[in-house]
C-alpha positions in Angstrom: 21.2 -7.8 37.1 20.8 -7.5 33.5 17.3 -7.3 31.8 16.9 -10.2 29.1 15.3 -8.4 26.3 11.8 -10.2 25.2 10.5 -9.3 21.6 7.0 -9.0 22.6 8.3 -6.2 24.8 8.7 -4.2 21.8 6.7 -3.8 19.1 6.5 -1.8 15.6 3.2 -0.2 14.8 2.4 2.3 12.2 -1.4 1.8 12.9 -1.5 3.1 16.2 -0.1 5.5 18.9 2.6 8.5 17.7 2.3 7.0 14.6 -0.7 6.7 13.7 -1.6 10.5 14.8 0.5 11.3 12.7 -0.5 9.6 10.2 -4.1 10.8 10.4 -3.3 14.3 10.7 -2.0 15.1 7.5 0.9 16.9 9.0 2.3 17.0 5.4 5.1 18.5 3.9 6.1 21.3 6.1 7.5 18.9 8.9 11.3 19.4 9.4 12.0 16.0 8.3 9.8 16.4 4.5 11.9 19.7 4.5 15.5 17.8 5.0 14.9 15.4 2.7 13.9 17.9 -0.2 10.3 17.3 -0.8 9.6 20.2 -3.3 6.3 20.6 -5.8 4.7 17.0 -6.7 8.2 15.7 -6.5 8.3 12.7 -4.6 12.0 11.7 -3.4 13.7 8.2 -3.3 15.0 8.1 0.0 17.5 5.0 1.6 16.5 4.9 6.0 20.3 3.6 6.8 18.8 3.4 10.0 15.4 2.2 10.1 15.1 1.2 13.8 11.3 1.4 14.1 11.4 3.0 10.8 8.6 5.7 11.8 10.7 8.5 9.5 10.3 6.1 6.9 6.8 5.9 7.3 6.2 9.2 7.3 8.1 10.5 4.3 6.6 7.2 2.0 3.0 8.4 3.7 3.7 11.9 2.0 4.7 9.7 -1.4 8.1 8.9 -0.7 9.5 5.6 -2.4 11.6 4.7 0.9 13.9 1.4 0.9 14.7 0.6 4.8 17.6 -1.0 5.8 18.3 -2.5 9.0 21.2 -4.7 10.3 19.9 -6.7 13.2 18.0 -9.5 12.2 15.5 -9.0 15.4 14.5 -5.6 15.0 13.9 -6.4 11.2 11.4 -9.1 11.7 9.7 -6.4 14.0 9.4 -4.0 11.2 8.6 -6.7 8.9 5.7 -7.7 11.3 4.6 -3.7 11.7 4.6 -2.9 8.1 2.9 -6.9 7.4 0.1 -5.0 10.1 -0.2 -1.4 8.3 -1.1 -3.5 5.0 -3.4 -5.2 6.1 -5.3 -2.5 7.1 -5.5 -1.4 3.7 -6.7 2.1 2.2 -3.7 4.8 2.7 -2.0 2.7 4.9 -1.3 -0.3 2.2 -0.8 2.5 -0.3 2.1 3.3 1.9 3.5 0.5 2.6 3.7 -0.2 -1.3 6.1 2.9 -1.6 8.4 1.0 0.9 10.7 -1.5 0.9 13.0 -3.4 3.7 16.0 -5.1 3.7 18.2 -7.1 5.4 21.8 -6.3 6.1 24.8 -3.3 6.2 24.2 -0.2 5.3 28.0 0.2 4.5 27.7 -2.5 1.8 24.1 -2.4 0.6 24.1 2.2 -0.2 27.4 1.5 -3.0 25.1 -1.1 -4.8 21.9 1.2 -4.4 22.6 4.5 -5.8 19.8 6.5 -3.6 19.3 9.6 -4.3 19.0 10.6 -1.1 20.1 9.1 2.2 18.3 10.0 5.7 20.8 8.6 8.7 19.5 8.5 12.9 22.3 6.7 14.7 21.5 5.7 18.6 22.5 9.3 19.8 24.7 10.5 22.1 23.6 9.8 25.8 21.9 12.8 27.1 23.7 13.3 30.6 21.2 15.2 32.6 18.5 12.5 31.8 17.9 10.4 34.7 16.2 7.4 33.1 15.8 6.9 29.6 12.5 5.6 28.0 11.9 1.5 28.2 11.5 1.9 24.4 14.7 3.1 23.5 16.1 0.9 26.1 14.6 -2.0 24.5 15.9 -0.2 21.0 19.5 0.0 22.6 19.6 -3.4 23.6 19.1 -4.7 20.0 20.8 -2.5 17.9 23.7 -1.6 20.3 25.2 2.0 20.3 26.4 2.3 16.1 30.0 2.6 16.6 30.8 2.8 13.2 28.3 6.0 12.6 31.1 8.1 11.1 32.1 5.4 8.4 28.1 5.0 7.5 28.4 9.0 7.2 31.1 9.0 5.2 29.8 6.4 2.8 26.5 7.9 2.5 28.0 11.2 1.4 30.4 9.3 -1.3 27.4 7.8 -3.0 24.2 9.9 -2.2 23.1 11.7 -5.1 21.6 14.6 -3.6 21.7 14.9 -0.4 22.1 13.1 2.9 20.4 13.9 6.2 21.5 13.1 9.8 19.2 13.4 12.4 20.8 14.4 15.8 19.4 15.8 19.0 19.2 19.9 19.0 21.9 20.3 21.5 24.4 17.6 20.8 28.0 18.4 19.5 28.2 17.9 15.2 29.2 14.6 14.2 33.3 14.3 14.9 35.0 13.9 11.6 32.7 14.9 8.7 32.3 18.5 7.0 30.4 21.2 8.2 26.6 20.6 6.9 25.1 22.5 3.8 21.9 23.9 6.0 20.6 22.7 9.1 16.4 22.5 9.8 16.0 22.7 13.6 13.1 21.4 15.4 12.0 21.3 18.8 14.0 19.2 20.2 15.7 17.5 17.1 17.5 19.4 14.2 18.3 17.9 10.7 22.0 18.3 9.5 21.7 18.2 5.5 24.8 17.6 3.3 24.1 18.8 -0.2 26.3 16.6 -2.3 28.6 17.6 -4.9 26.1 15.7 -7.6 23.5 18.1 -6.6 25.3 21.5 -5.6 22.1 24.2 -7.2 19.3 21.4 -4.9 19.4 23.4 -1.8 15.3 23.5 -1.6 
């Protein structure tokens, strides 16, 4: 029997849980994510989230002073995010500062990053199934059921590294094969159970930071 997804079941918040740790920690700019995106100095990156999902990432890097646009493609997971980030403003101080430095929109990646021009372009497709896992989490099971599985990953790739300025990022889980059908990655930042693939583009060849 299949599980009808409710929306209350799922819900975006920067305020509290993982998040919001995070948030109050101050973890800064030594995370492997600040590092993949470039974050260098008092230089504070414009970043396009092709996938925001529960746009967390993007969060974090406009927390750290990141001007971060989010887009996301299914219309109910971007009234979620709407909803979260309507929350984190609300609450004012550095949570509405942050919040200023981001913006969401509504639709393709494929079609919106030609028109945008970001400088940089951070990409976290629904990832591979992990076959010794017995049961994944309810929330990316809730996730999964929304946004589906991101069959057409390798096109997003390959448009992101025809227009990124500097540099794009793929997350991807530590152990998972590369991507099928794109170049080998500039560096790689690995994490603990995570690692960041970065693509230096040819715009930006001597950014390697």
């Amino acid at each position: 029997m299949v599980q009808k997804f409710e929306k209350s079941d799922l819900v975006v918040d920067f305020v509290g849980g993982a998040v919001g740790h995070r948030f109050r920690s101050n973890e800064g700019r030594k995370q492997g994510l600040a590092k993949a995106v470039g974050f260098s100095g008092n230089t504070a990156p414009e970043v396009v989230d092709a996938t925001a999902g529960l746009g967390r990432d993007a969060f974090l890097l406009a927390s750290l002073g990141a001007n971060v646009t989010l887009i996301e493609r299914s219309e109910t997971m971007h009234a979620l995010l709407a909803e979260g980030l309507k929350r984190a403003e609300a609450e004012g101080g550095r949570h509405a500062e942050t919040v200023a430095r981001m913006t969401l929109l509504h639709g393709d990646s494929c079609a919106l990053i030609p028109q945008l021009k970001p400088q940089i372009i951070l990409i976290d497709p629904m990832h591979p199934p992990r076959d010794k896992t017995a049961l994944v989490k309810k929330e990316m099971r809730l996730i999964r059921e929304i946004v589906g599985d991101d069959p057409d990953s390798l096109q997003l790739m390959q448009v992101a590294l025809e227009n990124a300025q500097k540099r794009v990022v793929l997350k991807w889980p530590l152990r998972a094969d590369p991507m099928p059908g794109i170049r080998k990655p500039s560096h790689q930042i690995i994490g603990k159970s995570t690692r960041y693939d970065v693509f230096v583009t040819a715009k930006a060849t001597g950014d390697l930071a």
